[in-house]
N, C-alpha and C positions, 0 to 999 in steps of 0.2 A: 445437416446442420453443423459441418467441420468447419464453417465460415465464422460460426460463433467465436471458439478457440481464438485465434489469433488477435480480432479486437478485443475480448479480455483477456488474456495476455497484454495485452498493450494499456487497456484500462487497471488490470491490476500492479503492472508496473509504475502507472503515476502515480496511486495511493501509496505504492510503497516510498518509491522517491520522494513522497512527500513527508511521510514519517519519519525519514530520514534526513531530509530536510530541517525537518521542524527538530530533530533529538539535537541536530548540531546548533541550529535555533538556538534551543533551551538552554544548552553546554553554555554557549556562549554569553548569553546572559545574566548567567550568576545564578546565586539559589533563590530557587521561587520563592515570592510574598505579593501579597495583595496589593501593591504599592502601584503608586504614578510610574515612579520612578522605573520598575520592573520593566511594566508594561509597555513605557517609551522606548527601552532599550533594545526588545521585542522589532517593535515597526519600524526600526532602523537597523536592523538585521537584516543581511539580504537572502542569509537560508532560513529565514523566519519568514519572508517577504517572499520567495520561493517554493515555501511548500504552498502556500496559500494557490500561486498559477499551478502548479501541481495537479492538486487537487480540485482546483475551476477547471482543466481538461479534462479529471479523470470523471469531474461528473458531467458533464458535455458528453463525452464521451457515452457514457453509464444511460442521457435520455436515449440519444441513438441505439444503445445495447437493447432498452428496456421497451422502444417504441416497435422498433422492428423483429425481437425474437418474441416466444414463448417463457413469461417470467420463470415456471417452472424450469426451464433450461437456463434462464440468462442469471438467476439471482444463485444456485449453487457457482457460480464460477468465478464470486467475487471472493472464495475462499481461494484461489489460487495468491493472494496475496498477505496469505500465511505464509504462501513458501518462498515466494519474492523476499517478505518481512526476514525471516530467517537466514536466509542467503545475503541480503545486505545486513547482519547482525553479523556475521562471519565476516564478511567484507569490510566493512567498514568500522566493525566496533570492535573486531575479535574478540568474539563471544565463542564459547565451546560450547558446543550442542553435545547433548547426552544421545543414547543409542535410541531412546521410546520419541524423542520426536523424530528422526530420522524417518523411526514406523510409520510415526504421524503425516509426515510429510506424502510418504511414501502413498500412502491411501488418500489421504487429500487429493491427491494426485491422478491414481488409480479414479477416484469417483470424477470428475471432472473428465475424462475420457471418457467414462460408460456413460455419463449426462450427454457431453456433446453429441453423441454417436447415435 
């Protein structure tokens, strides 16, 4: 089942692109409120408008993952997009990561390989 791996990898790459999409989204739009006005600002965003395809491939994606594996195998490996998510918080936001998610990651990691296998 090593065939799993790499369409989630690819599936958890667009959720994370799309978080990261949508954080630059939010950035850009100002401070949240419940307004018209907010929300217009939003859908004329194009990394607002971007996470949205994003996340329409990654779940495209995710029926495929879900129609043709074993859920027991396909739904642990949408935790690999903890470690995508943290990798673009380093990348893109420069965020310092502490030594325990490191760990975290590290077994996140580790379990998504003894799944696959």
């Amino acid at each position: 089942m090593l065939k799993l791996l790499p369409i989630s990898i690819l599936q958890c790459m667009l959720l994370s692109g799309g978080q990261v999409l949508m954080k630059y989204g939010l950035m850009k739009a100002g401070d949240f409120s419940m307004s018209w006005g907010y929300f217009g600002r939003l859908l004329f965003n194009w990394q607002f408008f971007s996470c949205g395809l994003c996340y329409g491939a990654g779940s495209v994606l995710w029926m495929y993952i879900v129609k043709n594996f074993p859920l027991s195998m396909a739904y642990p490996m949408i935790s690999l997009s903890y470690v995508f998510g943290m990798f673009a918080a380093i990348i893109f936001f420069h965020e310092q990561i502490p030594m325990t998610r490191w760990i975290g990651v590290f077994l996140v990691m580790s379990g998504c390989v003894l799944i696959a296998k």
